[in-house]
Backbone and ligand atoms as CSV (ligand in chain L), in Angstrom:
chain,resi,resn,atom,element,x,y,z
A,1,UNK,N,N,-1.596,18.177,3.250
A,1,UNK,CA,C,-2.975,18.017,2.761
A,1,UNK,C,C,-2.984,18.104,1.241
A,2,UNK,N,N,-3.268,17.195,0.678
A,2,UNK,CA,C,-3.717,17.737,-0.713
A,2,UNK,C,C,-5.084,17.634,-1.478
A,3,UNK,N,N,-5.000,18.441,-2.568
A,3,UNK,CA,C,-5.992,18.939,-3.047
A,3,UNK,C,C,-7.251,18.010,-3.092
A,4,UNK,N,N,-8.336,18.897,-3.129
A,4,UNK,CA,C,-9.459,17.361,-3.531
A,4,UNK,C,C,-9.215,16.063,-3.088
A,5,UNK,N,N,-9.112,15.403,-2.061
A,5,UNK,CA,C,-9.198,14.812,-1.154
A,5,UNK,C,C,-9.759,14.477,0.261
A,6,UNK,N,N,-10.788,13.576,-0.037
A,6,UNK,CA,C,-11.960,13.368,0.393
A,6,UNK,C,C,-11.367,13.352,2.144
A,7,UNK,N,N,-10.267,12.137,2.400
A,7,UNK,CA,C,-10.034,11.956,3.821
A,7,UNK,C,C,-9.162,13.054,4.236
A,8,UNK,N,N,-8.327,13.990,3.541
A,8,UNK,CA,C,-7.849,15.207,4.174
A,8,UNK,C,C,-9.012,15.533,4.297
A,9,UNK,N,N,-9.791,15.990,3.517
A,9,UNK,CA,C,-10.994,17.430,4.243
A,9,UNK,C,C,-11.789,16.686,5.545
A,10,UNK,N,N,-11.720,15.378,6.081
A,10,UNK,CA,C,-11.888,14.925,7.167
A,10,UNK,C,C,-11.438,14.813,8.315
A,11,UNK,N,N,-10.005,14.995,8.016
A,11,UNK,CA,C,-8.690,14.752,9.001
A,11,UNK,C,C,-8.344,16.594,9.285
A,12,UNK,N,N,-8.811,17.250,8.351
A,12,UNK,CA,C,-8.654,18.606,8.554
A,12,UNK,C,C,-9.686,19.286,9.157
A,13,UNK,N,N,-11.277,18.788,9.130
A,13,UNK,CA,C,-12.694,18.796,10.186
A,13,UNK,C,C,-13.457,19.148,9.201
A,14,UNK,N,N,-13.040,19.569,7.433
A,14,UNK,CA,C,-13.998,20.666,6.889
A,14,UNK,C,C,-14.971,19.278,6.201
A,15,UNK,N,N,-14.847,17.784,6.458
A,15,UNK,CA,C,-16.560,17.763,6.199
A,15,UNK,C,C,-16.112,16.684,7.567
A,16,UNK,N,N,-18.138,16.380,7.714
A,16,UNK,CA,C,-17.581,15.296,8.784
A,16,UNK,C,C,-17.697,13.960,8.567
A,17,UNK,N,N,-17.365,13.015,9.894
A,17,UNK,CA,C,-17.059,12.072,9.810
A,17,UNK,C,C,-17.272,11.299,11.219
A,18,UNK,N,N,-18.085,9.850,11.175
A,18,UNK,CA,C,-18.276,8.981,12.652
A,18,UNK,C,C,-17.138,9.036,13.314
A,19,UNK,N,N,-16.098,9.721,13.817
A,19,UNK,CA,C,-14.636,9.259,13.934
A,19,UNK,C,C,-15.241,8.394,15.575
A,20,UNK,N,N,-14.160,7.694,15.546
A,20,UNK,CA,C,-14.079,6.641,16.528
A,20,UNK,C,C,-12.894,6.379,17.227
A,21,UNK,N,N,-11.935,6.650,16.757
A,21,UNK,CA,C,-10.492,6.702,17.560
A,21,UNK,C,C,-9.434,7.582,16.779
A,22,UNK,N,N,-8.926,7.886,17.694
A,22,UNK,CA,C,-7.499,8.796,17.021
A,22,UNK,C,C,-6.393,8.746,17.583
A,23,UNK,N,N,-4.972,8.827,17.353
A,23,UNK,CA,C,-3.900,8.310,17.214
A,23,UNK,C,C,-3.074,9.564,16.912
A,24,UNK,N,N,-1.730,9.512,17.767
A,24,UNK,CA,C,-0.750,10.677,16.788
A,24,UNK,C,C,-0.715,11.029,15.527
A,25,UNK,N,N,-0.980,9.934,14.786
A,25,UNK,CA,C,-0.119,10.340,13.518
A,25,UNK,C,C,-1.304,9.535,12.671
A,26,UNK,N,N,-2.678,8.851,13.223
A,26,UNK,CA,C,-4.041,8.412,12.612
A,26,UNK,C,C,-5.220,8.625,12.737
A,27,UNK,N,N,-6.455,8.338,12.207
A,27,UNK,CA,C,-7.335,8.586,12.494
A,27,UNK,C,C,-8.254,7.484,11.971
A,28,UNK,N,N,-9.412,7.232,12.742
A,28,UNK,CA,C,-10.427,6.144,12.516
A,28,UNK,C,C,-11.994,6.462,12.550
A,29,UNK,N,N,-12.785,6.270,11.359
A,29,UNK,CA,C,-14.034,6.779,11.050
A,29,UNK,C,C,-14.580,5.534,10.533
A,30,UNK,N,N,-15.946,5.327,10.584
A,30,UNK,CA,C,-16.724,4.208,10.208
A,30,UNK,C,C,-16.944,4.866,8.574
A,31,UNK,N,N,-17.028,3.481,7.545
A,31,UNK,CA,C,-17.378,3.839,6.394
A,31,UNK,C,C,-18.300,3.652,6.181
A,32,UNK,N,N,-18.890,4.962,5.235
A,32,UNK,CA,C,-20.205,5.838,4.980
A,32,UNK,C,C,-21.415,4.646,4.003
A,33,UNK,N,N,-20.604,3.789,3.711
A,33,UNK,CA,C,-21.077,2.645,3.220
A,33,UNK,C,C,-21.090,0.926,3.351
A,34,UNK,N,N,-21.052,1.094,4.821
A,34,UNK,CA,C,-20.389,-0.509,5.642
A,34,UNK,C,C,-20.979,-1.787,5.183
A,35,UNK,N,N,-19.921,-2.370,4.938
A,35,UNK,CA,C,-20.307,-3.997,4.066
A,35,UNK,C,C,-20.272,-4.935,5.371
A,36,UNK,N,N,-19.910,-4.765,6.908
A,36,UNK,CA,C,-19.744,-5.726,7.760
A,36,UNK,C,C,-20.496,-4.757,9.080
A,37,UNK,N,N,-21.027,-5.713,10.328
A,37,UNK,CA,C,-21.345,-5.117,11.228
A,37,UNK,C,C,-20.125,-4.342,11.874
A,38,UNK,N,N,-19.253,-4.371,11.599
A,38,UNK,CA,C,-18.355,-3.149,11.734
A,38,UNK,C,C,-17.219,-3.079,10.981
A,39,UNK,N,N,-17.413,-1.496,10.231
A,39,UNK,CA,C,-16.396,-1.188,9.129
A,39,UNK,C,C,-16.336,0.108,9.582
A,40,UNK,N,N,-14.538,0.186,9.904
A,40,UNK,CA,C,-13.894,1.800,9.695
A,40,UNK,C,C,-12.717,1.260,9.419
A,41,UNK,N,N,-12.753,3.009,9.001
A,41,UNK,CA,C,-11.697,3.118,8.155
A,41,UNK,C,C,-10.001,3.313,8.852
A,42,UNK,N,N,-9.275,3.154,9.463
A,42,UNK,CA,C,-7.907,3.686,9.889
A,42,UNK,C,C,-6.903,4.206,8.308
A,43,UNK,N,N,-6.691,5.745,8.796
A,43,UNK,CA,C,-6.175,6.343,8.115
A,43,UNK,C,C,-5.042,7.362,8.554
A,44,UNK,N,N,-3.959,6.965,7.807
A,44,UNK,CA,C,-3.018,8.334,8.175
A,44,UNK,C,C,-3.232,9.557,7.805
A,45,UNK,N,N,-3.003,10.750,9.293
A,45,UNK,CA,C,-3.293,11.948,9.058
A,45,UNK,C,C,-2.372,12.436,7.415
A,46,UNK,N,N,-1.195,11.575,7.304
A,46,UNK,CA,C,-0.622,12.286,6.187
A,46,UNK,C,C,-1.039,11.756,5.131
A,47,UNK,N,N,-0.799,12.321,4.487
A,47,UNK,CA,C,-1.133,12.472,2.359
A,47,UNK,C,C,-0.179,11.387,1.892
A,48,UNK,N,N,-0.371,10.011,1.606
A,48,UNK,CA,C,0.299,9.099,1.080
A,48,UNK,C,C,-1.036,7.907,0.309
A,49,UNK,N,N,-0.645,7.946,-1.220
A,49,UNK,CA,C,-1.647,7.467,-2.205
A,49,UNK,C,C,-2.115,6.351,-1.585
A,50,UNK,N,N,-0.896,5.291,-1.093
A,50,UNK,CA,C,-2.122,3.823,-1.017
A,50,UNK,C,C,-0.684,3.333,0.660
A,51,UNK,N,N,-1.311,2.737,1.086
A,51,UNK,CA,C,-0.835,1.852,2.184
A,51,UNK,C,C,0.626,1.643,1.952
A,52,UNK,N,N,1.237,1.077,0.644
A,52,UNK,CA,C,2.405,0.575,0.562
A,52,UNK,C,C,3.754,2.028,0.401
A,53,UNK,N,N,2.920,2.474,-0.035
A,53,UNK,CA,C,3.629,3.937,-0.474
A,53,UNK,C,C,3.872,4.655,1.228
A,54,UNK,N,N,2.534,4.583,2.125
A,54,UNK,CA,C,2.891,4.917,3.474
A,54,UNK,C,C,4.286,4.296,4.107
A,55,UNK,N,N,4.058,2.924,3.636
A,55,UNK,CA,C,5.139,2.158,4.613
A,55,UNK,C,C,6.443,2.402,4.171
A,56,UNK,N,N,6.504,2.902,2.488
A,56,UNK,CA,C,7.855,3.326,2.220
A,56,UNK,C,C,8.439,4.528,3.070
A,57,UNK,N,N,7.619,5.861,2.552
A,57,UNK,CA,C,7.671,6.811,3.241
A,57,UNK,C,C,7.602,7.173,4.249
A,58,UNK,N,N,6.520,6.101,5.350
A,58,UNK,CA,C,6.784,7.061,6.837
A,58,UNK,C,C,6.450,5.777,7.488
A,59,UNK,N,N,7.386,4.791,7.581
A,59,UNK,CA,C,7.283,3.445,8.135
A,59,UNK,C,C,7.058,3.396,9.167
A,60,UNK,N,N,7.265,4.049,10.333
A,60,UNK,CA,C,6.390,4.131,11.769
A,60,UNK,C,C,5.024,4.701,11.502
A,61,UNK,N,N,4.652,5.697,10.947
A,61,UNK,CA,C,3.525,5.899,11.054
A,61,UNK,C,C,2.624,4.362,10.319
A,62,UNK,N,N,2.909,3.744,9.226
A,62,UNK,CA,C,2.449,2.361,8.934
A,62,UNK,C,C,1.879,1.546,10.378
A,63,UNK,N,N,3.072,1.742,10.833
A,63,UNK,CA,C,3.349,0.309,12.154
A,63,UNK,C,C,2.376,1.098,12.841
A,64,UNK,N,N,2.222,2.342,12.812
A,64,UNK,CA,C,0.838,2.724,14.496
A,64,UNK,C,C,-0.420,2.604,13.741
A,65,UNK,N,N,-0.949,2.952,12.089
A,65,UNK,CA,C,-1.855,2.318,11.611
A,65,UNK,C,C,-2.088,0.833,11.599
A,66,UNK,N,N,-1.289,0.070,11.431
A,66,UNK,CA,C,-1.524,-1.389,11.679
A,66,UNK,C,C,-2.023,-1.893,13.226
A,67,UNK,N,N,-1.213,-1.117,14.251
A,67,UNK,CA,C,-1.479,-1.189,15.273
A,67,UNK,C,C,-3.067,-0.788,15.834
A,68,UNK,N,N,-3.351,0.537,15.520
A,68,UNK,CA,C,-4.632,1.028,15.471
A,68,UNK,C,C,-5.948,0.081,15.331
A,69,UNK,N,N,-5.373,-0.844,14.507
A,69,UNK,CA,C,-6.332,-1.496,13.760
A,69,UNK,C,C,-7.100,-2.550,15.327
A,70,UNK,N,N,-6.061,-2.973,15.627
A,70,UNK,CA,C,-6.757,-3.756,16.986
A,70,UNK,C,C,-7.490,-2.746,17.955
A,71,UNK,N,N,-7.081,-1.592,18.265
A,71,UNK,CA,C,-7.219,-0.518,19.290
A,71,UNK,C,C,-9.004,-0.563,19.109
A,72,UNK,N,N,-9.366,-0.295,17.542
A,72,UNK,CA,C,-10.569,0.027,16.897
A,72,UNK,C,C,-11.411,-1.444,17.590
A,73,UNK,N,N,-10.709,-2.559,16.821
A,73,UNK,CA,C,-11.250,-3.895,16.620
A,73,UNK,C,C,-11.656,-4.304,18.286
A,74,UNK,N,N,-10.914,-3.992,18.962
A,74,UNK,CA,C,-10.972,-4.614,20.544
A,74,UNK,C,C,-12.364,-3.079,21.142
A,75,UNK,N,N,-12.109,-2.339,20.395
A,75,UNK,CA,C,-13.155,-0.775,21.036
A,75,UNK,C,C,-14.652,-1.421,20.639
A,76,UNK,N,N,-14.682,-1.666,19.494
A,76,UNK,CA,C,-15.811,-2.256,18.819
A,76,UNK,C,C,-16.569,-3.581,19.435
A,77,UNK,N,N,-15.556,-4.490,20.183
A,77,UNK,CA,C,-16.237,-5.341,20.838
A,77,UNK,C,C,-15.621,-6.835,20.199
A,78,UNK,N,N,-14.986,-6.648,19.396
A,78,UNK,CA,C,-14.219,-7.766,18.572
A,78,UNK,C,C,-12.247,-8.060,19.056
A,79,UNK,N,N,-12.174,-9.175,18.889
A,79,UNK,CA,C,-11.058,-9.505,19.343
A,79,UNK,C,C,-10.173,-10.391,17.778
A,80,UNK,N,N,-11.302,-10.688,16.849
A,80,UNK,CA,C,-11.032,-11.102,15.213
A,80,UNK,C,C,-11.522,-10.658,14.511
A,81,UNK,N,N,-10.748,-9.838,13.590
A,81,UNK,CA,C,-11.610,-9.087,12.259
A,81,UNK,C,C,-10.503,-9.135,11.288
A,82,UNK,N,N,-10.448,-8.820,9.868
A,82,UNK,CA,C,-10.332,-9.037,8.944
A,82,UNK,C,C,-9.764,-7.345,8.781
A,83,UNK,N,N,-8.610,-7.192,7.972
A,83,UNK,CA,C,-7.784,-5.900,6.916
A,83,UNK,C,C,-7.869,-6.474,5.335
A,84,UNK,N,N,-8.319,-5.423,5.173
A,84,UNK,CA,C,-7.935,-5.133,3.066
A,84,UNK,C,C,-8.010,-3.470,3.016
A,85,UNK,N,N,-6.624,-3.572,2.470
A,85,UNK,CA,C,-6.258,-2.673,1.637
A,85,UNK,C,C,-6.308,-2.729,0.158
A,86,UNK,N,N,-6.907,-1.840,-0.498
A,86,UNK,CA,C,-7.281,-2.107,-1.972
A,86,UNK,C,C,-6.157,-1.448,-2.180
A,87,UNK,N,N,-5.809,-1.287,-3.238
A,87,UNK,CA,C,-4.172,-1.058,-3.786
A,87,UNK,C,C,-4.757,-0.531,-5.239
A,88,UNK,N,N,-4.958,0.730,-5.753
A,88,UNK,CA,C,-5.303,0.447,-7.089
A,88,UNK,C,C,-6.254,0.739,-7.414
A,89,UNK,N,N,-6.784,1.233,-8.387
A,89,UNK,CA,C,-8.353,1.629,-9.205
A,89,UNK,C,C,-8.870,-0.369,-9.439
A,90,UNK,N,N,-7.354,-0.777,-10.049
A,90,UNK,CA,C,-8.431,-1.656,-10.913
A,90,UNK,C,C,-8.455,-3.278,-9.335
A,91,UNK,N,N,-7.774,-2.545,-8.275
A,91,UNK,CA,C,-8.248,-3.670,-7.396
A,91,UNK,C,C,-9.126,-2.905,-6.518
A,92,UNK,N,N,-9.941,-2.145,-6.596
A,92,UNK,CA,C,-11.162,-1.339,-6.072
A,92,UNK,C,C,-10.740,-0.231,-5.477
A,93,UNK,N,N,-9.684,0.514,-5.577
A,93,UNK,CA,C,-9.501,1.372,-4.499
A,93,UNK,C,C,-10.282,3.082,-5.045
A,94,UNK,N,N,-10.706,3.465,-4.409
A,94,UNK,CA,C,-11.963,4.723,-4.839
A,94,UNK,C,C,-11.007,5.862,-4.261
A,95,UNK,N,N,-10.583,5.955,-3.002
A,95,UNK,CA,C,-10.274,6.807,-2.744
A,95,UNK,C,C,-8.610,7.185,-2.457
A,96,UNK,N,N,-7.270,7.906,-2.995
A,96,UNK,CA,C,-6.014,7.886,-3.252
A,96,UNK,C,C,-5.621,7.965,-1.860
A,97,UNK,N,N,-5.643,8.197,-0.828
A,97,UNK,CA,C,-5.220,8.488,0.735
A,97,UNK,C,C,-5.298,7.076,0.988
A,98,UNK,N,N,-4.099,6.646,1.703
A,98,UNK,CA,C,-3.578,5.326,2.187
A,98,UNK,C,C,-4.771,5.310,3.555
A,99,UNK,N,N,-5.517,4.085,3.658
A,99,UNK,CA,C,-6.175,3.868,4.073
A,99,UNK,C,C,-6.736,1.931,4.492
A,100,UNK,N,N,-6.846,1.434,5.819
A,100,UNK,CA,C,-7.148,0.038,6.071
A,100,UNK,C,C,-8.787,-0.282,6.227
A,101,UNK,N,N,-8.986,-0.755,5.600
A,101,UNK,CA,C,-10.449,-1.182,6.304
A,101,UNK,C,C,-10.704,-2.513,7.286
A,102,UNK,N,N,-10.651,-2.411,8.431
A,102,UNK,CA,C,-11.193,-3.195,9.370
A,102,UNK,C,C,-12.598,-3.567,9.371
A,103,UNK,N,N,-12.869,-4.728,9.317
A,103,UNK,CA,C,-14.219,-5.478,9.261
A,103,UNK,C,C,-14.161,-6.477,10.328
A,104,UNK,N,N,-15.210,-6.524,10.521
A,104,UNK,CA,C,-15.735,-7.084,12.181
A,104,UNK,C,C,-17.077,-7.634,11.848
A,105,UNK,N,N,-17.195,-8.995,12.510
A,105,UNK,CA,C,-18.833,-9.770,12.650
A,105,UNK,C,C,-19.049,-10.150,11.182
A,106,UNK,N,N,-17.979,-10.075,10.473
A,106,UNK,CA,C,-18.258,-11.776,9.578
A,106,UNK,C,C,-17.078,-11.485,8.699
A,107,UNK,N,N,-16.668,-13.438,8.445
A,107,UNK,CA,C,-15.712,-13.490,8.209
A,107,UNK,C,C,-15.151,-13.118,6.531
A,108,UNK,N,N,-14.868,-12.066,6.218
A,108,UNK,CA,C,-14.981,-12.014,4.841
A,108,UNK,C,C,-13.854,-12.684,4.277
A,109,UNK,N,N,-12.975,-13.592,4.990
A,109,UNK,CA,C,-11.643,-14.163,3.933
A,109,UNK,C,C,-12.040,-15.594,3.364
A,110,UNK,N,N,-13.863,-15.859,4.347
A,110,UNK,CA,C,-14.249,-16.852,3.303
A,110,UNK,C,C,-15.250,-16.169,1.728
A,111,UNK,N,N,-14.808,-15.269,1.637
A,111,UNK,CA,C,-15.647,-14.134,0.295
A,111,UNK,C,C,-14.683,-14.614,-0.431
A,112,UNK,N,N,-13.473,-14.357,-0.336
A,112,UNK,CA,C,-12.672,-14.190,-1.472
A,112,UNK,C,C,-11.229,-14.956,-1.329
A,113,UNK,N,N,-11.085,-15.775,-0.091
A,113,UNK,CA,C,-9.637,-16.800,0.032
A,113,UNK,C,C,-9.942,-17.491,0.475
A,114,UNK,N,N,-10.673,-17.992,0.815
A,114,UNK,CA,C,-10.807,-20.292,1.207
A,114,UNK,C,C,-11.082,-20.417,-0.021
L,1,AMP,P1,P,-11.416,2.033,-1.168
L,1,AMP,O1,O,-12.399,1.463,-2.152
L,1,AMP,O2,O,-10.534,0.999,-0.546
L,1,AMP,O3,O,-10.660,3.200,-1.750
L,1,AMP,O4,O,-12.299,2.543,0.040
L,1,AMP,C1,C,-12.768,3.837,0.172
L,1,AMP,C2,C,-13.878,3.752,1.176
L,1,AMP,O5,O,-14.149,5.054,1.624
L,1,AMP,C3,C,-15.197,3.178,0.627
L,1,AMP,O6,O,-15.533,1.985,1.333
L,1,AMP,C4,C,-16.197,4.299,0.863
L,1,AMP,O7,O,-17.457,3.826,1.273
L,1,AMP,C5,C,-15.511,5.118,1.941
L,1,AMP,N1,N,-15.862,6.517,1.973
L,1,AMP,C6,C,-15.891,7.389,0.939
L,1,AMP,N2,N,-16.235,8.610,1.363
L,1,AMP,C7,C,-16.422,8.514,2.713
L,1,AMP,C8,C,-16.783,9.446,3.727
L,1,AMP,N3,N,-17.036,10.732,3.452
L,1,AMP,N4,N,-16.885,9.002,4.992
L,1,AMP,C9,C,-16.636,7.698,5.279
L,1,AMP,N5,N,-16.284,6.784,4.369
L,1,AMP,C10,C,-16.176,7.182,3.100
C-alpha cells in the first residue's frame, strides 16, 4: 500500500467505492465521474504507478487485469467496449496506481482514432 493513494485506501476499504467485481490479485469499481454508460475502473490490488510498469513487475497479475476487463464488460451487459490506459500526467493520467478504464455503450475510438 502506499502512501496517499486514492485506490489503495479503496482496495484497503478505508474510503468507499461502487465495487463491482473482484479478482485475486484485482479489483473493479465504477468511476466517480463516468464519461460512458458504463465506466469502471479494473485495478490491481498492488501498488504499481501506471499499467506498463504492472506488466513489467507482476506480469500475471497484468494478464488477470486485462482479463477482468471482459468479466466486468460481459457483467455489465456488453460484449464490445473500449480500454485506455492513460500513461502519464501529460497524457491525462490523475491518479499513480496502474489502473484500465473500460467503457461500454459508445464507441469512444471514434473520439480520438478514426
Ligand atoms: P486517470 O485519469 O486515467 O488517472 O483516471 C483516474 C480516474 O479515477 C478518473 O476517471 C476519476 O474520475 C477516477 N476516480 C478518482 N477518484 C475516484 C474514486 N474515489 N472513486 C472512483 N473513481 C475515482
Amino acid at each position: 500500500m502506499a502512501a496517499d493513494c486514492i485506490f489503495c485506501k479503496i482496495i484497503a476499504g478505508e474510503i468507499p467505492a461502487d465495487v463491482v467485481a473482484e479478482s485475486e490479485h484485482t479489483i473493479a469499481f465504477r468511476d466517480i465521474n463516468p464519461k460512458a454508460p458504463v465506466h469502471v475502473l479494473v485495478v490491481p490490488k498492488v501498488h504499481e504507478p501506471d499499467a506498463a510498469a504492472l506488466a513489467s513487475a507482476e506480469p500475471a497479475i497484468a494478464a488477470e487485469l486485462l482479463a477482468q476487463t471482459r468479466v466486468v464488460a460481459s457483467q455489465e451487459g456488453y460484449e464490445d467496449y473500449n480500454l485506455v490506459f492513460n500513461t502519464g500526467a501529460e497524457a491525462g493520467q490523475t491518479v499513480f496506481h496502474a489502473h484500465v478504464h473500460v467503457l461500454a455503450g459508445v464507441d469512444v475510438s471514434k473520439l480520438f482514432l478514426a
